[in-house]
N, C-alpha and C positions, 0 to 999 in steps of 0.2 A: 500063321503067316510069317513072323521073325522066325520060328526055327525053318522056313521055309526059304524067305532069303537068307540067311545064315548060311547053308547048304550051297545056294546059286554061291553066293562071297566066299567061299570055300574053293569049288570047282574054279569059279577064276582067277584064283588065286594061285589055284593049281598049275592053269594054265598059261599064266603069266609066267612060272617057274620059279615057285617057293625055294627058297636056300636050301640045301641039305643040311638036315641038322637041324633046323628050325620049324618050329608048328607052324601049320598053319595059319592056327586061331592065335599065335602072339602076334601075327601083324595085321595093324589094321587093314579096313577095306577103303579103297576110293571111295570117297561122298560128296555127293551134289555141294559143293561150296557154296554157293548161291540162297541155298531155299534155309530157312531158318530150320534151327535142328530138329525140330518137333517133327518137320517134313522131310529128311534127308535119308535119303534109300542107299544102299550100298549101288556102286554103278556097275551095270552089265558088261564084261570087256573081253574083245578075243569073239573067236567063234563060238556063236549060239543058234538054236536050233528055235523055230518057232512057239514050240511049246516051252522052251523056257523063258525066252521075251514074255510070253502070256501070263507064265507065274510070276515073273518078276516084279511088273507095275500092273496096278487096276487101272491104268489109263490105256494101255492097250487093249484089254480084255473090251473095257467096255465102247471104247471104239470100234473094233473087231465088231460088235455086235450092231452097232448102227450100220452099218457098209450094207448096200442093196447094190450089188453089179445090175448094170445095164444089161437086159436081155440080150444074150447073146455074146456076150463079152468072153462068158467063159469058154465057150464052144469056141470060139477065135482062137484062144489061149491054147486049149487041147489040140484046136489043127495042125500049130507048127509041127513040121517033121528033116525038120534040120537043129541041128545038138550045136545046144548055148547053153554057156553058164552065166549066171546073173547074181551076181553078188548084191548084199544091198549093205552097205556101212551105213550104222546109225549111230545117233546118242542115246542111251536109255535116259537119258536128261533132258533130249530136247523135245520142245514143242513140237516141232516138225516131223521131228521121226514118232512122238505119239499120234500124228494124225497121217502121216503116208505110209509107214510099215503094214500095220494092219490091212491098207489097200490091197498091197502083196501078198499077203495072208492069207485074205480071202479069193483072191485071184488063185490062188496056189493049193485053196483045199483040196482040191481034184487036181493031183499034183500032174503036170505032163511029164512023160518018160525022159522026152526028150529036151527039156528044162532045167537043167539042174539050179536050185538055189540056194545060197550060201549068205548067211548074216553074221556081220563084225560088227563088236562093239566096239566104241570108240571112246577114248577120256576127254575133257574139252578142250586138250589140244588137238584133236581130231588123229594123232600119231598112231602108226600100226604096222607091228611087226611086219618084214616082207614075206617072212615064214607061215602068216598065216593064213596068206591068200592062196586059194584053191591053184593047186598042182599045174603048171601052163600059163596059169594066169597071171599076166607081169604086174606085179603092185603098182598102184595110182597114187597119186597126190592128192590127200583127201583136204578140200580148203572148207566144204559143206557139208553138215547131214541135213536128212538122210540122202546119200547120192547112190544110184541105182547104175551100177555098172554090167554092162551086155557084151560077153565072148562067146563068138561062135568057136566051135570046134571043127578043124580039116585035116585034113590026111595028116595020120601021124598022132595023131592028141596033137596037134601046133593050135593055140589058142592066137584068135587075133580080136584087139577094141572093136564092136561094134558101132558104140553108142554110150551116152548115159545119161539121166536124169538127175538133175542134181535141185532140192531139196524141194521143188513144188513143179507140177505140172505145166511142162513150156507151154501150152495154149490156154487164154482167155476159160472158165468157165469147167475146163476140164479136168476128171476125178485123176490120179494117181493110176489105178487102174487102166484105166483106156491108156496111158501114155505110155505105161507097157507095152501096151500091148499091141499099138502102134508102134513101138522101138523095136519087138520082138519080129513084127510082121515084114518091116521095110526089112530088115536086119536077112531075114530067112528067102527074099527076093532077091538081094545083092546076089549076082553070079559071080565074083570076083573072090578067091581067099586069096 
C-alpha cells in the first residue's frame, strides 16, 4: 500500500508541475497537518479518476461498499439524456468527502454516456487551479467539500451552472445520491440554455 501511494504522490506531483530539473521524489508530498503522523496519508490533488480515490484511502473503499441505492435510483440516473458535466471537488482529508464521494461512485458505476464526471482534489485551502476544470466549465469558488457542481452542455460545447451541492444533502434525511439526482433531473427539464 506505501509503494502504492508513493506512485498516487508521484502522479500529483506531476500534475501539480514538478520543476524541471528536479525529481520528483526530492519534494515532499502535501500531508494531512491535522492527524498525528502515525496517520498522515499523502493528499490527493488536481484531477483524479474514481479508481484512484479508491486506492488512495480505505475510507472510501470501504464506504463505497456500505452504499445500497435506493431501488430505482440508478435507472433515474441512466434516463438523463441531456449532456452534463458534474464535477465533484473533494478533500481526500475530509470527513465529508469520505462519506458523499463514494455516493457518486456508486451512483456512477453504470456510468451514463451522457453524464460526464470529473473529480478535483483539493489542499485545505480548498484552492484550484482554473486550468483544471473540465474544458467550458467556468471555475467556481470552492468555500466547501465536497461540493458537487452541475453543467449542462448547449449548442456549441457552451457550458452553463446548473446547480450544486455543497457538502451534505440540502433535504432533511436524504442520501447524497438521491440529491444528485434530483439536481441532475430538475437540471435536464429546464428548457431554457
Amino acid at each position: 500500500m506505501q509503494a502504492l501511494l508513493h506512485v498516487f504522490g508521484i502522479a500529483t506531483l506531476l500534475a501539480q508541475g514538478t520543476p524541471a530539473g528536479s525529481p520528483a521524489s526530492s519534494r515532499k508530498l502535501p500531508m494531512e497537518p491535522s492527524a498525528p503522523a502515525s496517520e498522515r496519508h499523502p493528499l490527493l490533488l488536481g484531477s483524479a479518476t474514481a479508481e484512484a480515490i479508491l486506492a488512495h484511502r480505505a475510507v472510501f473503499r470501504d464506504n463505497l461498499a456500505k452504499i445500497r441505492l435506493a431501488p430505482g435510483l440508478r435507472a433515474r440516473w441512466k434516463a438523463v439524456k441531456r449532456p452534463f458535466t458534474l464535477v465533484a471537488v473533494f478533500g481526500s482529508w475530509c470527513g465529508d468527502s469520505h462519506r458523499q464521494l463514494p455516493e457518486l461512485m456508486a451512483l456512477d458505476a453504470e456510468p451514463n454516456p451522457f453524464i460526464e464526471v470529473h473529480y478535483l482534489g483539493v489542499n485545505h485551502d480548498k484552492a484550484l487551479d482554473a486550468a483544471l476544470w473540465p474544458k467550458g466549465c467556468a471555475p467556481q469558488v470552492v468555500a466547501r467539500v465536497p461540493t458537487f457542481y452541475l453543467f449542462s452542455t448547449g449548442p456549441g460545447g457552451r457550458h452553463k451552472l446548473e446547480g450544486s451541492v455543497v457538502e451534505t444533502p440540502p433535504r432533511e434525511g436524504e442520501r447524497m445520491a438521491e440529491a444528485l439526482v434530483r439536481l441532475v433531473e430538475s437540471a435536464a427539464k429546464a428548457q431554457d440554455f
